[in-house]
N, C-alpha and C positions, 0 to 999 in steps of 0.2 A: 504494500500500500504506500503511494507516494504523500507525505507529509508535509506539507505548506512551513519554509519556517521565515522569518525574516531574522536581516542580520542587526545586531543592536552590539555598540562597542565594544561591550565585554565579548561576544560572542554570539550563536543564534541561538534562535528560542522559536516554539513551536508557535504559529499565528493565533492557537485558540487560545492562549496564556500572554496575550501579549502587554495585561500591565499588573501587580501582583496589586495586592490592598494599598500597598504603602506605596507604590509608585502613582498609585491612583489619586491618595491623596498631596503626594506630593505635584501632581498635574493640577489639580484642585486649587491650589497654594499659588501653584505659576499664575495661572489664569487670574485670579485672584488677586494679588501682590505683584508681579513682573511682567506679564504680560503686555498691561497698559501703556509700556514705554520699550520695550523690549521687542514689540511686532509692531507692525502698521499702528499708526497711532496721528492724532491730530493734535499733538504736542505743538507741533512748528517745533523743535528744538535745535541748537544749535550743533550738536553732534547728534550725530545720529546714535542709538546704543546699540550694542554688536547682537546679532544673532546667538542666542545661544543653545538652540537645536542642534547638537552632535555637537556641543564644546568640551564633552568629555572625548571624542574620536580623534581628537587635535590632540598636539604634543604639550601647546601652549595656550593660555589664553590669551584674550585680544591684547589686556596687559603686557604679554611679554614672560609671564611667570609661568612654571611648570602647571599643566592643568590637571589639578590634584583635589579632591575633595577639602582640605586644609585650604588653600587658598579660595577654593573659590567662596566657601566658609567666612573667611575675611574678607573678602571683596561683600558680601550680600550685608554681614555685621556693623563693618565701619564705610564703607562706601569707597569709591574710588572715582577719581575726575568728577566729574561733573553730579556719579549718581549718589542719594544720600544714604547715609547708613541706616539699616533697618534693626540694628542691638534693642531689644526687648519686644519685638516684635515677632519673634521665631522664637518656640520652644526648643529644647534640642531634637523631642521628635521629631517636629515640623521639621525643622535644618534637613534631619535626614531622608524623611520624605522628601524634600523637596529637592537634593542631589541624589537621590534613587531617580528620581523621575526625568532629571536630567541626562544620567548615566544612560536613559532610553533612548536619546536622541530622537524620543518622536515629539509630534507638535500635538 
């Protein structure tokens, strides 16, 4: 029997599983909190902010720094350029979900 799978950074995974609870709500979280400036957005802003669909499948992120759970933890915490820090705004659950859901590279 041939099995549908797609590929996701870590590796592939079967199409019927493709976001566990926690990636689910870490999608929840995006949509929610980052998306609004993060994707098409009527900000008018003067940078644009970087995509970060598949910015775990990168070496590095748009910063320049290894793209490691740890950073990009610090970048969403204290901010970085232009964006502002969200510290007290994330549980650490949240945190987690919310780089599970990244690590999916899906939108």
């Amino acid at each position: 029997m041939f099995e549908l799978r797609r590929f996701f950074a870590w590796g592939w995974r079967p199409v019927w599983a493709l976001l566990t609870p926690q990636e689910t709500e870490g999608k929840h979280l995006y949509q929610v909190r980052c998306a609004h400036c993060h994707e098409d957005n009527d900000l008018a802003l003067k940078k644009v902010p970087p995509e970060l669909h598949g910015v775990f499948a990168r070496k590095a992120l748009p910063s320049g720094v290894p793209a490691t759970d740890a950073a990009m933890r610090q970048n969403v915490l204290t901010g970085k350029g232009m964006m502002p820090g969200f510290a007290g705004r994330f549980t650490e659950e949240q945190m987690a979900a919310l780089l599970a859901y990244l690590h999916t590279g899906l939108r």
